[in-house]
Backbone and ligand atoms as CSV (ligand in chain L), in Angstrom:
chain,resi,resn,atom,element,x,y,z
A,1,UNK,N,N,14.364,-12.082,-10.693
A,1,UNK,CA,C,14.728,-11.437,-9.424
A,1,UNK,C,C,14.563,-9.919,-9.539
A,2,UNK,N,N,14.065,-9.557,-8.713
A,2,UNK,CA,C,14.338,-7.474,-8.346
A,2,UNK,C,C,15.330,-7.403,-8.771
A,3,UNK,N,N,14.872,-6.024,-9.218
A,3,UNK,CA,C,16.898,-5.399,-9.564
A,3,UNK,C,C,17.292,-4.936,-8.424
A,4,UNK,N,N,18.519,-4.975,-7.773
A,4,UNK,CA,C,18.791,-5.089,-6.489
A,4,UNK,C,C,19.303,-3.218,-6.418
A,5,UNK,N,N,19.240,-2.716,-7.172
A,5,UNK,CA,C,19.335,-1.160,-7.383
A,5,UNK,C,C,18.041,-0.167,-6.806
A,6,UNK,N,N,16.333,-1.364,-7.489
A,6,UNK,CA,C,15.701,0.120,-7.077
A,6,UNK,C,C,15.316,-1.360,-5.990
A,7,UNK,N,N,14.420,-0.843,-4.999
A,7,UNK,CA,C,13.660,-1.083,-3.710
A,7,UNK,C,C,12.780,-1.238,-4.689
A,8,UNK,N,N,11.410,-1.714,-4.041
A,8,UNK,CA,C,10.079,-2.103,-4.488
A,8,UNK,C,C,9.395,-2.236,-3.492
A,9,UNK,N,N,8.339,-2.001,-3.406
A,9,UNK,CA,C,6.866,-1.928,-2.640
A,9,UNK,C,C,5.472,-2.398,-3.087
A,10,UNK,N,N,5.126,-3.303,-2.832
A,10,UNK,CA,C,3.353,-3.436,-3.201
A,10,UNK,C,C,2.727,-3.257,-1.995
A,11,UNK,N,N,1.474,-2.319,-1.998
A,11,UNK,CA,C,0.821,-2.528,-1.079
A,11,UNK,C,C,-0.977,-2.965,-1.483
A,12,UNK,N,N,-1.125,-4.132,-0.452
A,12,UNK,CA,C,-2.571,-4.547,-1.048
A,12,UNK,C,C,-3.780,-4.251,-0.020
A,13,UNK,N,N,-4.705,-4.193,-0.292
A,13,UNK,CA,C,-5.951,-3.900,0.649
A,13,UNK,C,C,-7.073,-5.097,-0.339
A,14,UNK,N,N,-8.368,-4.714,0.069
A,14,UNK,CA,C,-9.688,-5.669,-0.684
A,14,UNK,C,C,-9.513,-5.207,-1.848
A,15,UNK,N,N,-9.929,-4.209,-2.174
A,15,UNK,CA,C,-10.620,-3.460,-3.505
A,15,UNK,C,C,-9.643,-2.863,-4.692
A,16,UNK,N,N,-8.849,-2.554,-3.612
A,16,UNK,CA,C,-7.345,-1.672,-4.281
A,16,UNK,C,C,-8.077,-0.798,-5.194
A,17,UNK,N,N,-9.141,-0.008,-4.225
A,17,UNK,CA,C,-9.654,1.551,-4.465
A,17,UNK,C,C,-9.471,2.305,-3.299
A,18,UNK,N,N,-9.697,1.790,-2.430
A,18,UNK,CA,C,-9.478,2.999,-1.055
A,18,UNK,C,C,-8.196,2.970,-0.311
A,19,UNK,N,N,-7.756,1.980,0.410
A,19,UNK,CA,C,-6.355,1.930,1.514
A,19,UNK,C,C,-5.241,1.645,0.505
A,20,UNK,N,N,-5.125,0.963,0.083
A,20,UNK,CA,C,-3.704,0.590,-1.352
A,20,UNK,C,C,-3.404,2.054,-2.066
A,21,UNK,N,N,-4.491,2.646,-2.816
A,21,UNK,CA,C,-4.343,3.701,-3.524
A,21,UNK,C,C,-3.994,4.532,-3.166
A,22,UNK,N,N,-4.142,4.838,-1.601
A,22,UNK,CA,C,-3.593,6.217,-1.338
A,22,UNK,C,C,-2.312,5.770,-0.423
A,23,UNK,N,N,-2.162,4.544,-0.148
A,23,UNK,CA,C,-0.240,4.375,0.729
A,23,UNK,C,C,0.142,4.393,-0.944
A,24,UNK,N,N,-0.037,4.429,-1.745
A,24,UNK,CA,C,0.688,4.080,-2.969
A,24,UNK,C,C,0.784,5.988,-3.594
A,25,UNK,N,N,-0.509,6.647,-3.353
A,25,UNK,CA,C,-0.279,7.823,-3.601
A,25,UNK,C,C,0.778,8.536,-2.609
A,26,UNK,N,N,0.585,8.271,-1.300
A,26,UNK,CA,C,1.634,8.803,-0.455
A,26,UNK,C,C,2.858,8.855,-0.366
A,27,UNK,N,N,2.873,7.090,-0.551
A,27,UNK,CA,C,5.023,6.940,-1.305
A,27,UNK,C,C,5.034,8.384,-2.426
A,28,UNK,N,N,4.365,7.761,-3.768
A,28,UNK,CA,C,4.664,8.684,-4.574
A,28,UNK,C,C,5.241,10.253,-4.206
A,29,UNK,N,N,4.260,11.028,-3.158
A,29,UNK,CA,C,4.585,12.068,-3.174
A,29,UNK,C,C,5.958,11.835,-2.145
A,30,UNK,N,N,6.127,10.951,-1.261
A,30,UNK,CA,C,7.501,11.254,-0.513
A,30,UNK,C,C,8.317,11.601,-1.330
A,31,UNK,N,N,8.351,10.233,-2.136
A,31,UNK,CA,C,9.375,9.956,-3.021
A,31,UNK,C,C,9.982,11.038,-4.199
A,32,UNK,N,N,8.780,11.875,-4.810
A,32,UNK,CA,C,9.222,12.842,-5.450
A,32,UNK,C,C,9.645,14.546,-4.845
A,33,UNK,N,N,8.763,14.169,-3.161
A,33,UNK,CA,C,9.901,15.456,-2.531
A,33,UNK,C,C,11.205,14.956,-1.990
A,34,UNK,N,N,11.542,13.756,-2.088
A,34,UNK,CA,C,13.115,13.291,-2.260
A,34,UNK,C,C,13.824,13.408,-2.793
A,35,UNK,N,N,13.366,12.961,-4.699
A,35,UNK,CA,C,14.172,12.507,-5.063
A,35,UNK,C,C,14.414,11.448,-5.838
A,36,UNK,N,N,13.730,10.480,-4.903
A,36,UNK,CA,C,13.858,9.204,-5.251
A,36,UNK,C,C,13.016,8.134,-6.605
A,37,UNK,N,N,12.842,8.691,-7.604
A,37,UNK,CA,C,12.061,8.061,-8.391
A,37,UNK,C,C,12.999,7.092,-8.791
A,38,UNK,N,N,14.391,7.268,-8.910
A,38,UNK,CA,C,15.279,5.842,-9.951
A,38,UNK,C,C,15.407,4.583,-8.488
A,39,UNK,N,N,15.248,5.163,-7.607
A,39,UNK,CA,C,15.538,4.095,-6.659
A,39,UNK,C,C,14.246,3.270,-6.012
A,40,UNK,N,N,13.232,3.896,-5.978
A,40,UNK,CA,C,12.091,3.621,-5.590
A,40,UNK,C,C,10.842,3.338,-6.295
A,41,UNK,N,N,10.537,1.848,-6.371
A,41,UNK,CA,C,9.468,1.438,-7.110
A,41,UNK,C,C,7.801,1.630,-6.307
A,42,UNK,N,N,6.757,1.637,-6.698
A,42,UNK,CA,C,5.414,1.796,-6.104
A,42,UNK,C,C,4.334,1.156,-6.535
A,43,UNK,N,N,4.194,0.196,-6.253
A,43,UNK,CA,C,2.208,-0.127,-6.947
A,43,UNK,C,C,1.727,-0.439,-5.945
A,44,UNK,N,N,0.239,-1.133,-6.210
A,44,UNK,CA,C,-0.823,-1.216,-5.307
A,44,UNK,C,C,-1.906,-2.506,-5.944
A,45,UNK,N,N,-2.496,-2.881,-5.020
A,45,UNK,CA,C,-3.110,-4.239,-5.782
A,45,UNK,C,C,-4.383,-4.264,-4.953
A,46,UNK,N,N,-5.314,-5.034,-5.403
A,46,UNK,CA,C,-6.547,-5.626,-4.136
A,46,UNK,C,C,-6.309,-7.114,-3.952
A,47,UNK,N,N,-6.550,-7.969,-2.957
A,47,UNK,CA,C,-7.162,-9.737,-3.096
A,47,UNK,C,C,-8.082,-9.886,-3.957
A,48,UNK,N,N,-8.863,-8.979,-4.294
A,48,UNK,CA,C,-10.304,-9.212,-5.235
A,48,UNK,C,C,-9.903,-8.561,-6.554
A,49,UNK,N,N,-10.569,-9.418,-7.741
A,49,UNK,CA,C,-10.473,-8.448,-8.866
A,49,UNK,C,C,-12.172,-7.666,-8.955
A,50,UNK,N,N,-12.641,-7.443,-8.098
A,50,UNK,CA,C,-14.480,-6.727,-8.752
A,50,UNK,C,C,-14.139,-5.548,-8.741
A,51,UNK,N,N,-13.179,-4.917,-8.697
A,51,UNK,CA,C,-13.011,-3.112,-9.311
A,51,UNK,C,C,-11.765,-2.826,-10.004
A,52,UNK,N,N,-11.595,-4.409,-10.676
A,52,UNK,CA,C,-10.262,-4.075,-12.217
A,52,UNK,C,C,-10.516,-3.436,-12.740
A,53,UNK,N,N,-9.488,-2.451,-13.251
A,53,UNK,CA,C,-9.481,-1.380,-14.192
A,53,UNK,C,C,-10.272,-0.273,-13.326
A,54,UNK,N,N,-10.878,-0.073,-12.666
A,54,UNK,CA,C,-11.744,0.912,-12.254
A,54,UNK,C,C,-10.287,2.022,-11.397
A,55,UNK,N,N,-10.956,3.371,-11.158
A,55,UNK,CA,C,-9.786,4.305,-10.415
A,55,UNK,C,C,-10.388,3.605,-9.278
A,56,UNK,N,N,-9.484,4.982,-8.370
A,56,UNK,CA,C,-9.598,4.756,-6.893
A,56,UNK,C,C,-11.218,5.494,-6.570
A,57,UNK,N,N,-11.784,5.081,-5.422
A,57,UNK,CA,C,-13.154,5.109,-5.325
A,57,UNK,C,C,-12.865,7.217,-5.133
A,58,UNK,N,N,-14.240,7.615,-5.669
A,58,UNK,CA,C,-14.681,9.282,-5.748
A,58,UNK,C,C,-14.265,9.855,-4.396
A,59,UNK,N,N,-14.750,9.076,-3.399
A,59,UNK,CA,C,-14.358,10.002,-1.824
A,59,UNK,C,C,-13.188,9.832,-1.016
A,60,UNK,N,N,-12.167,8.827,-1.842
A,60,UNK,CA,C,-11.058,8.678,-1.348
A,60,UNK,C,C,-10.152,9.077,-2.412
A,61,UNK,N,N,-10.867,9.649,-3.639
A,61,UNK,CA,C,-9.796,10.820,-4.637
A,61,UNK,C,C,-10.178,12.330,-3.780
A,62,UNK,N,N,-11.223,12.563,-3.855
A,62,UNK,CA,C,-11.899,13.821,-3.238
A,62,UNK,C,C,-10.851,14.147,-1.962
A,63,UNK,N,N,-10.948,13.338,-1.113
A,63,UNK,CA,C,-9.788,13.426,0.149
A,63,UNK,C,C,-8.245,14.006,-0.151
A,64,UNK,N,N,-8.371,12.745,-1.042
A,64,UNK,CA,C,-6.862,12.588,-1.031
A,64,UNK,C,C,-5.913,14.259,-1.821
A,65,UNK,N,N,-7.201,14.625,-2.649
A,65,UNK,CA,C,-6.274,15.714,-3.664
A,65,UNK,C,C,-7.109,16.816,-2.487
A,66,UNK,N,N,-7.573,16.874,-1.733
A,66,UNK,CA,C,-7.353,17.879,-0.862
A,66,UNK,C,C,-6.097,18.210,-0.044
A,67,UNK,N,N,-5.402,17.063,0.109
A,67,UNK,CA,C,-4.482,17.124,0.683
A,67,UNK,C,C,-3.302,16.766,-0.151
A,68,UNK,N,N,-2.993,16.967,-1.320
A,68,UNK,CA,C,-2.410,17.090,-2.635
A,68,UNK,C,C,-1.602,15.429,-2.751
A,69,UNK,N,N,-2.530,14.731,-2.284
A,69,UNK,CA,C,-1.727,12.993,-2.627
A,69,UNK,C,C,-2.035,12.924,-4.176
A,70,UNK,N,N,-1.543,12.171,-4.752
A,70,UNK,CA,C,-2.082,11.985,-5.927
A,70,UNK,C,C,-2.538,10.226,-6.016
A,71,UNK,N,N,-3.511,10.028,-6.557
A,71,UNK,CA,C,-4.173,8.945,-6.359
A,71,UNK,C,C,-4.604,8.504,-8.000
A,72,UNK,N,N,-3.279,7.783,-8.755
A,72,UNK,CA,C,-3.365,7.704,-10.067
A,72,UNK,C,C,-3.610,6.189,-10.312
A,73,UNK,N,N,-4.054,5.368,-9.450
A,73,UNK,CA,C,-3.787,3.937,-9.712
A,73,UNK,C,C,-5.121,3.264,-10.417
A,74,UNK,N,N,-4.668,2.283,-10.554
A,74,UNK,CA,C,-5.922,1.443,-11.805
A,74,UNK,C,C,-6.224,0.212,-11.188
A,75,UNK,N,N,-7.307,0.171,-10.494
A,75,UNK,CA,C,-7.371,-1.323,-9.317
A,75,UNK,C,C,-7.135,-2.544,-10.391
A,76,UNK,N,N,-6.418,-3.611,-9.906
A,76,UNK,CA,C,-6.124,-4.701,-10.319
A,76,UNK,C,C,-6.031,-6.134,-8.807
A,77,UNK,N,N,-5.736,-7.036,-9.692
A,77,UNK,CA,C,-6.000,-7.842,-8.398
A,77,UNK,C,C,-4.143,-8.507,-8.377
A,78,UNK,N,N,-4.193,-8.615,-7.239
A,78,UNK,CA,C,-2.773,-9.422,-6.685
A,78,UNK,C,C,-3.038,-10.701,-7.796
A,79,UNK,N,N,-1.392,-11.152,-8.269
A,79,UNK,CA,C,-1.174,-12.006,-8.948
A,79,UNK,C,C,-0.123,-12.692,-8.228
A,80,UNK,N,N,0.219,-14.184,-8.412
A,80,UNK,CA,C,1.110,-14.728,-7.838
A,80,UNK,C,C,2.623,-13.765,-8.067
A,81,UNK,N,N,2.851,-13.812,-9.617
A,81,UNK,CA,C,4.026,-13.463,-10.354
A,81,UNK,C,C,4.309,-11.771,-9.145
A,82,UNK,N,N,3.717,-10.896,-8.718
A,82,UNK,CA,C,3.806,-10.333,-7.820
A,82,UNK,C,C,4.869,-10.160,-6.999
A,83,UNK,N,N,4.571,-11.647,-6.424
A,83,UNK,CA,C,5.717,-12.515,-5.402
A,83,UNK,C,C,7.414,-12.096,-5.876
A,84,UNK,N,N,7.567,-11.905,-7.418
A,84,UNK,CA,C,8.500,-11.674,-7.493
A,84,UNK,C,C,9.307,-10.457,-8.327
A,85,UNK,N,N,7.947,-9.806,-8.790
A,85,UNK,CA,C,8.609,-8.271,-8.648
A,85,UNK,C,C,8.441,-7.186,-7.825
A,86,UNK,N,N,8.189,-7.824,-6.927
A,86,UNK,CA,C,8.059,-6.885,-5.333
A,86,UNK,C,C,9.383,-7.687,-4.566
A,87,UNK,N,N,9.871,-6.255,-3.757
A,87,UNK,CA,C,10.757,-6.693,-2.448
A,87,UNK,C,C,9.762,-7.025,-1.368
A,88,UNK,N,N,8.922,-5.881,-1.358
A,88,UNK,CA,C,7.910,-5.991,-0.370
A,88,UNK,C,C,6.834,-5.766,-0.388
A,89,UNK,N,N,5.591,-6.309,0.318
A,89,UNK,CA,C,4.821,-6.838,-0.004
A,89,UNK,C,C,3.761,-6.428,1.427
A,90,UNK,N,N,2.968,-5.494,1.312
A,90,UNK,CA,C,2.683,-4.933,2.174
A,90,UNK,C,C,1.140,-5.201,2.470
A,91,UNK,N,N,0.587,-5.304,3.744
A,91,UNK,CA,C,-1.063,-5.921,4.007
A,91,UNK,C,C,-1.452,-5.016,4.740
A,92,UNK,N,N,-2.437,-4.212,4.487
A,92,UNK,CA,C,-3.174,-2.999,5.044
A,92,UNK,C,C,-3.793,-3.531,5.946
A,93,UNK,N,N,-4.784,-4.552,6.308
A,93,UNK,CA,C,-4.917,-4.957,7.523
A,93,UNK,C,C,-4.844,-6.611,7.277
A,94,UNK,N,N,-5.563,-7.596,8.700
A,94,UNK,CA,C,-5.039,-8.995,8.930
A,94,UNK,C,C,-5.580,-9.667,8.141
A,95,UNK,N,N,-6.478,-9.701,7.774
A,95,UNK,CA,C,-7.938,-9.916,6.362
A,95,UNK,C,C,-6.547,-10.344,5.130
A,96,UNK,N,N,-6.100,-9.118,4.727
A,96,UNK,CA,C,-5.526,-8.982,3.954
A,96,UNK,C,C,-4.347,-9.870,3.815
A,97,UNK,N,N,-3.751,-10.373,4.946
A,97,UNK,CA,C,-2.074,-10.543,5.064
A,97,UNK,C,C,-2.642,-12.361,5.026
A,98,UNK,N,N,-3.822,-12.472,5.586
A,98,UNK,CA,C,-3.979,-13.592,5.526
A,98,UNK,C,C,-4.256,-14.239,4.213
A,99,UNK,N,N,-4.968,-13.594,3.246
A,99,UNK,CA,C,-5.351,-13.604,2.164
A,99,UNK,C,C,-4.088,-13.965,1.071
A,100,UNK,N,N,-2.669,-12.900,1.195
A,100,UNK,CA,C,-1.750,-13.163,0.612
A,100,UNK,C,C,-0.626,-13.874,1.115
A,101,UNK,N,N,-0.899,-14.595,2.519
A,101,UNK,CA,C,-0.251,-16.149,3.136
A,101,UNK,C,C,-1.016,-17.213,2.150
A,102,UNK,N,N,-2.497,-16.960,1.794
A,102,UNK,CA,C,-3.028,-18.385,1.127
A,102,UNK,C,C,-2.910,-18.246,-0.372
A,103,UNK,N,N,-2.485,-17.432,-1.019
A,103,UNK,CA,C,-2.096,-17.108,-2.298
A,103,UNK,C,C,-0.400,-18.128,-2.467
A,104,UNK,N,N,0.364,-17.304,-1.471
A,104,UNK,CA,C,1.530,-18.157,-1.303
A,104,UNK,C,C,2.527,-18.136,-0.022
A,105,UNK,N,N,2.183,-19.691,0.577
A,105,UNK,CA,C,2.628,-19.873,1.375
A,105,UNK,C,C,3.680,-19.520,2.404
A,106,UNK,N,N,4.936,-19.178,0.846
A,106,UNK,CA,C,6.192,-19.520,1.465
A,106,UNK,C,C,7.462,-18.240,0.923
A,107,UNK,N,N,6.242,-16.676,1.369
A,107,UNK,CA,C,7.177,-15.561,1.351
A,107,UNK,C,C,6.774,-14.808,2.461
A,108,UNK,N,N,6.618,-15.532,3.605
A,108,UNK,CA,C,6.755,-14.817,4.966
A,108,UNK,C,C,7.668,-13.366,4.918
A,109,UNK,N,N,9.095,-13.958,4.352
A,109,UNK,CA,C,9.902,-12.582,4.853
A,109,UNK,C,C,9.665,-11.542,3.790
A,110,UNK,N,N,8.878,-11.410,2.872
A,110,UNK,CA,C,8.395,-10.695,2.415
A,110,UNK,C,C,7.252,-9.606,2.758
A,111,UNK,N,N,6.478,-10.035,3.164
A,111,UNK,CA,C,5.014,-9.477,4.053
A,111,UNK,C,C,5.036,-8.920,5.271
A,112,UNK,N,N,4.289,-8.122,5.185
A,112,UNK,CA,C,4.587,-7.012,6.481
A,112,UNK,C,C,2.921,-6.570,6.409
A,113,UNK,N,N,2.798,-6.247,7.747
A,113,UNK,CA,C,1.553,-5.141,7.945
A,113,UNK,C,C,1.735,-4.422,8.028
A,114,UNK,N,N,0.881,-3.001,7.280
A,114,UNK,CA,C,0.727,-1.906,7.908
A,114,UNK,C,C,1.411,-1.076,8.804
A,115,UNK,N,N,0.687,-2.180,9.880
A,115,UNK,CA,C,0.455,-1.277,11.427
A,115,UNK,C,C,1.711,-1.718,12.129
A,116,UNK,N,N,2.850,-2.157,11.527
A,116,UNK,CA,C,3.953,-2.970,11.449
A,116,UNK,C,C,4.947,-1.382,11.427
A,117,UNK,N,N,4.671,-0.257,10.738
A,117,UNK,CA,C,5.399,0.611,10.577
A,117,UNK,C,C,4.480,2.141,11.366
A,118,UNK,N,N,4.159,1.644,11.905
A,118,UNK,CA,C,2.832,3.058,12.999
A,118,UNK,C,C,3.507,2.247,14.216
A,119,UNK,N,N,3.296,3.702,15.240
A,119,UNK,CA,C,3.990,4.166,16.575
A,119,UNK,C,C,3.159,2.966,17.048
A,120,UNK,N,N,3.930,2.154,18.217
A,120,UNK,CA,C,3.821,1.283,18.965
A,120,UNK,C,C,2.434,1.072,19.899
A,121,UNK,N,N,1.077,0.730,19.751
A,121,UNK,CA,C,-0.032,1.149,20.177
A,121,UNK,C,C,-0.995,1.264,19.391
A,122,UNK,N,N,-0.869,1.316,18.194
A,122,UNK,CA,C,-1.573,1.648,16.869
A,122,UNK,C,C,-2.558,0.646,16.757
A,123,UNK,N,N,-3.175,0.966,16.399
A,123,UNK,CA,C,-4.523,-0.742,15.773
A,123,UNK,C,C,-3.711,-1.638,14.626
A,124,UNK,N,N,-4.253,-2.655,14.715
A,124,UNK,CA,C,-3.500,-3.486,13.747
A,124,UNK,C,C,-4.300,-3.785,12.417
A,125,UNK,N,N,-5.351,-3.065,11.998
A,125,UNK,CA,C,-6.073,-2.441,11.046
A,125,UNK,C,C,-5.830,-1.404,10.342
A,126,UNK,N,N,-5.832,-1.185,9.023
A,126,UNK,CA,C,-5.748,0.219,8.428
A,126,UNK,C,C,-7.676,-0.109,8.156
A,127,UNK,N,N,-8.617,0.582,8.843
A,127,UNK,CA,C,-9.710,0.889,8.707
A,127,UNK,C,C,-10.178,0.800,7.191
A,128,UNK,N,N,-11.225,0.206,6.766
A,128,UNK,CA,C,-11.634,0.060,5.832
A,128,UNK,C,C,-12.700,0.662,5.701
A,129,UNK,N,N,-12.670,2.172,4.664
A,129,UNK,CA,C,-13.798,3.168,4.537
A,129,UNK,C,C,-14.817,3.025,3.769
A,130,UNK,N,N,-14.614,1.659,3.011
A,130,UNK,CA,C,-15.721,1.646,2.162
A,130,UNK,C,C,-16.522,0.869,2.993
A,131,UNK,N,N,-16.694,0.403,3.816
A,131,UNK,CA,C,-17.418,-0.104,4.610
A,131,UNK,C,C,-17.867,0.632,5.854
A,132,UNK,N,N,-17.288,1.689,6.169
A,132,UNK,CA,C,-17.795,2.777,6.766
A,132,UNK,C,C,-16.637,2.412,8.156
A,133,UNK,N,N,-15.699,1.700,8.237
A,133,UNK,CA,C,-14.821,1.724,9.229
A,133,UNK,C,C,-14.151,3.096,9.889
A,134,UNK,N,N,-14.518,3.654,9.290
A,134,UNK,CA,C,-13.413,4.885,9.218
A,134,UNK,C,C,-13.663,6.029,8.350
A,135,UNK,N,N,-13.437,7.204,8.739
A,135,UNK,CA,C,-13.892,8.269,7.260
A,135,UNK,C,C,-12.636,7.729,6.658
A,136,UNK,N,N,-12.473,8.720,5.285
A,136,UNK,CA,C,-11.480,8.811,3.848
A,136,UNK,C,C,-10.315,9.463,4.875
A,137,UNK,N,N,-10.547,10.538,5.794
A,137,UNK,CA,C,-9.200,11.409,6.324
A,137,UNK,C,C,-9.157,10.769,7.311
A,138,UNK,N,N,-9.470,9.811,7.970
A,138,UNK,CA,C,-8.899,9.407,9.071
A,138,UNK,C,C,-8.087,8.466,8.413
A,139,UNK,N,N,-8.341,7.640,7.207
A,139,UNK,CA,C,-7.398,6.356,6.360
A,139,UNK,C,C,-6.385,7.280,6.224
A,140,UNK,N,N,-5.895,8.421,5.143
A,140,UNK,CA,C,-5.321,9.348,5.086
A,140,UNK,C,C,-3.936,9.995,6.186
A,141,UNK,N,N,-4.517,10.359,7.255
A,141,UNK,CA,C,-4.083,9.965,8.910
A,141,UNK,C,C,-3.200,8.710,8.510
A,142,UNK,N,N,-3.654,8.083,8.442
A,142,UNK,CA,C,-2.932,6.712,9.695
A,142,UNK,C,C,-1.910,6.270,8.303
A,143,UNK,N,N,-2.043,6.066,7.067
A,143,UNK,CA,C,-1.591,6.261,6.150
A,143,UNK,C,C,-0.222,7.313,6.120
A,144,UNK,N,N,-0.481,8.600,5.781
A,144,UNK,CA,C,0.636,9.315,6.152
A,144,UNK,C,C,1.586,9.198,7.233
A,145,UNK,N,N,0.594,8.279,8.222
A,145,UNK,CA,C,1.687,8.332,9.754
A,145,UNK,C,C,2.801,6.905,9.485
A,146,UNK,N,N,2.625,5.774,8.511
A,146,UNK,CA,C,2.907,4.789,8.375
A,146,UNK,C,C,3.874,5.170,7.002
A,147,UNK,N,N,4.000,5.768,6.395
A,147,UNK,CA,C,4.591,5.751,5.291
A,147,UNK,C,C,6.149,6.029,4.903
A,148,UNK,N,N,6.119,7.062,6.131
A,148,UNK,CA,C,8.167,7.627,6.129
A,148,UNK,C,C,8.507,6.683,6.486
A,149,UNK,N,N,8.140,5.339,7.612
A,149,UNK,CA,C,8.905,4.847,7.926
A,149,UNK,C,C,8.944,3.581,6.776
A,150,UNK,N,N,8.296,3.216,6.003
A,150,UNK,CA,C,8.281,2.421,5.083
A,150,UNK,C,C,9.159,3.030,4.386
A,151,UNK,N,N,9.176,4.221,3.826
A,151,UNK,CA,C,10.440,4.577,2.828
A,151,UNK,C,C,11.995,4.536,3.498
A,152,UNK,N,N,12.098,4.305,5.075
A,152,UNK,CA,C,12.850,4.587,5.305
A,152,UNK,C,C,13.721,3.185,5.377
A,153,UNK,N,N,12.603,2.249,5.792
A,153,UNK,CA,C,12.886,0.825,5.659
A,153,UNK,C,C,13.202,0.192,4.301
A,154,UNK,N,N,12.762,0.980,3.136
A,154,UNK,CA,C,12.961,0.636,1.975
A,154,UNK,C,C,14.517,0.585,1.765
A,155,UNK,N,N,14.884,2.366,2.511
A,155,UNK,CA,C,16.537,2.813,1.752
A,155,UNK,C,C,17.205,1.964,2.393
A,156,UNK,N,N,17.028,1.864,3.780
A,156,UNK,CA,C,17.923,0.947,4.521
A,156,UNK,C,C,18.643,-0.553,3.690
A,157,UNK,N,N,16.982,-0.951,2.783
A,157,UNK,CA,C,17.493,-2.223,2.208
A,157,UNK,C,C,17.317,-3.711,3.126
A,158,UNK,N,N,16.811,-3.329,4.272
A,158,UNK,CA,C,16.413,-4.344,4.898
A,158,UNK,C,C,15.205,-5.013,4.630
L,1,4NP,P1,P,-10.257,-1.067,-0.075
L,1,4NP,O1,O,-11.830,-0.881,0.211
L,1,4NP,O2,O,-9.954,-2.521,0.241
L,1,4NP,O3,O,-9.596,-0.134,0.876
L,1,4NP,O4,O,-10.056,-0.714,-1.535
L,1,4NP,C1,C,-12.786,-1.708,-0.393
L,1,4NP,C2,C,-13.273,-1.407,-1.636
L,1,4NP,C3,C,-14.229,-2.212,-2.220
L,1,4NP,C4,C,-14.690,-3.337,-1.563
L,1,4NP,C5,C,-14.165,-3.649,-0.314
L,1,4NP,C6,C,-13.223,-2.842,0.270
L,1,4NP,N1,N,-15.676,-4.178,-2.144
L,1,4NP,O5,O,-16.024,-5.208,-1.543
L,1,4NP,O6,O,-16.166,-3.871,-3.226
């Protein structure tokens, strides 16, 4: 079981080089202009393992440390065991959420989208830039706009 002390977060995308890496860089920086490192856990995952071990892709580090995120993660692929050192369990877009419904069935109240924590109107996509959905700063954007309220949902404990 979680330790019921810190919160936890996974967030997954395809590649877990572009959209994962930087909501995962973004907590980070909330979290350390908080405060919150003993209470607040962070990783990031893909559905796919074809860029294990690899960083986060060149133009979505390039972005990101322009705008001083830090983007330290090591792509890996979602594992079942996951399921249970995460509180929550986060799907950058529907691709995704569907992907970790067929992994495992039966942690609905775990899983959340995205676009689940962006102002009411939002796309229900976090744009996927490696495919040219979107530039690196517009992911960035919508990313930063989604993230306080995830930390905020974290402290709450709900
Ligand atoms: P991400 O972007 O899911 O935001 O990391 C992608 C990165 C790599 C691939 C797809 C999406 N790929 O198919 O290699």
């Amino acid at each position: 079981m979680p330790d019921l002390e810190v919160r936890s977060v996974l967030f997954v995308c395809l590649g877990n080089i572009c959209r994962s890496p930087t909501a995962e860089g973004v907590m980070h920086k909330l979290i350390g202009r908080d405060g919150l490192e003993s209470k607040i856990h962070v990783d990031s995952a893909g559905t796919i393992g074809y860029h294990t071990g690899e960083p986060a892709d060149l133009r979505m580090q390039e972005a990101a440390a322009r705008r001083e995120i830090p983007l330290a993660s090591v792509s890996r692929q979602i594992e079942r065991a996951d399921f249970d050192r995460f509180d929550l369990i986060i799907a950058m877009d529907r691709e995704n959420l569907r992907d970790l419904r067929a992994l495992d069935s039966h942690r609905e109240g775990q899983l959340r989208l995205f676009s689940e924590f962006l102002p009411p109107g939002s796309a229900a996509d976090v744009p996927d830039p490696y495919y040219g959905q979107a530039g690196f700063d517009r992911v960035i954007d919508i990313v930063e706009q989604g993230c306080p309220a995830i930390l905020e949902h974290l402290l709450r404990g709900s």
